[in-house]
C-alpha positions in Angstrom: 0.0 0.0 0.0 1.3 3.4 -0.7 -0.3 6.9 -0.5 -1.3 9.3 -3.1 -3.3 12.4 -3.7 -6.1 12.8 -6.7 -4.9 15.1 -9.1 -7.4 14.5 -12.0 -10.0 12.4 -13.5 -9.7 9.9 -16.7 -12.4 9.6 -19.2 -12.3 6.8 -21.2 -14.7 5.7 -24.4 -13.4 2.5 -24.6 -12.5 0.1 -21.7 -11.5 -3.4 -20.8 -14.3 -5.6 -20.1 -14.5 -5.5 -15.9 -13.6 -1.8 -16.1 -17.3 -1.0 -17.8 -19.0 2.2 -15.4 -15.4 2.4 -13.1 -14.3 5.8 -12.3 -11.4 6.2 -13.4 -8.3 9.2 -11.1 -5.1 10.2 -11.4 -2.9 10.2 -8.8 0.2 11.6 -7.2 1.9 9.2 -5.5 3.1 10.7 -2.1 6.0 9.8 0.3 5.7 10.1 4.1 6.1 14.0 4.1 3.3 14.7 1.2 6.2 15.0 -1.1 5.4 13.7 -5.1 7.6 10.5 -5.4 7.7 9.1 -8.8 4.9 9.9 -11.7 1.5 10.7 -11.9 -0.5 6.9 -12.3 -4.1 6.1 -13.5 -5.7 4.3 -10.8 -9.5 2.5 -10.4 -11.5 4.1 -7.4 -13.3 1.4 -5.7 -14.0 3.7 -2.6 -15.4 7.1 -4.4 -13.1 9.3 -3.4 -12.9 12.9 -5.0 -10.2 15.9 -6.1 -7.5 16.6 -3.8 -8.1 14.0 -1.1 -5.5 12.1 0.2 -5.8 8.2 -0.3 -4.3 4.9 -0.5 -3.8 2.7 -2.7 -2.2 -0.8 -4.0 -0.7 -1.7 -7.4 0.3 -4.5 -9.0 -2.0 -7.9 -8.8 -3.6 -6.7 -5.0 -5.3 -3.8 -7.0 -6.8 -6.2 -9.6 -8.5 -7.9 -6.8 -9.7 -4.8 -5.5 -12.1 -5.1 -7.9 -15.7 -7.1 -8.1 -14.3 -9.2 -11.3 -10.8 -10.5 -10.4 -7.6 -10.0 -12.2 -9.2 -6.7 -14.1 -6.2 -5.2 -15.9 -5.3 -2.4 -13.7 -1.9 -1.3 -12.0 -3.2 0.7 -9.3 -6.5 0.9 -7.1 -7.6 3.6 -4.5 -8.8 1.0 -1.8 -8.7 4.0 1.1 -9.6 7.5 1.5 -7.2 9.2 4.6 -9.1 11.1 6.5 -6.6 12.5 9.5 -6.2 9.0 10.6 -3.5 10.0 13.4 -0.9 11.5 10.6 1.6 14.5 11.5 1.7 15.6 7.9 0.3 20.0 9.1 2.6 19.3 11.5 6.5 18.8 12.2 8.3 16.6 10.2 7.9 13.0 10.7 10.1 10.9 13.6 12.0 8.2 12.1 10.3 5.7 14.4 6.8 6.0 15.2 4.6 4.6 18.0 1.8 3.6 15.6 3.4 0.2 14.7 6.6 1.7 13.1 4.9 2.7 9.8 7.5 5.8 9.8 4.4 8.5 10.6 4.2 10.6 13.8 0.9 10.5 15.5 -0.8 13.4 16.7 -1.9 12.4 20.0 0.3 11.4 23.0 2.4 8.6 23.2 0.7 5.3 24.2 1.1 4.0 27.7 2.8 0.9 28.8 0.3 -1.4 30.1 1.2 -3.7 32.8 1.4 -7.2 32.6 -0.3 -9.6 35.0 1.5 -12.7 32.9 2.9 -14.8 35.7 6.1 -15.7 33.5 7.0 -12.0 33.2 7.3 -12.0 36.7 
């Protein structure tokens, strides 16, 4: 999975058969600080997302089966719309490790406490 921003729409006359009534962005792919990283990319919108708004996405055969018919010929579906889910990015740059499970994002609340363990073999 990767982020990305909608930057446009696709309209298409003709498409592959499982594509038929699809809507059709293009997006920005985004690194962790919003930053473009790599090219603009033609992706499937399964979730209805709409200009501007932040995403996410998978390529390759996983966006395929994002789709009702499986293996659709697509490289890239928007699976995800981001919706200030805990992400630093109108804030100060990044840490390098997280507390949200390492995925490289600062979160915006507090750090999470330690909760004790009543295991008997930790003691």
């Amino acid at each position: 999975m990767y982020f990305g921003r909608v930057v446009g729409t696709v309209v298409a006359s003709v498409v592959a058969e499982g594509l038929s009534g699809q809507k059709l962005l293009l997006v920005q792919p985004l690194d962790e600080r919003k930053a473009p990283r790599g090219g603009i990319e033609v992706a499937v919108d399964t979730v209805r997302s709409g200009p501007a708004e932040i995403v996410f996405l998978v390529g390759s055969r996983e966006a395929a089966l994002a789709l009702d018919q499986s293996f659709v010929p697509v490289d890239a579906a928007i699976v995800g719309i981001v919706g200030g889910a805990g992400f630093a990015w109108d804030g100060p740059e990044p840490k390098a490790e997280a507390s949200n499970g390492g995925a490289g994002f600062a979160c915006d609340g507090p750090e999470p406490k330690a909760e004790a363990s009543n295991d008997a073999a930790g003691a």
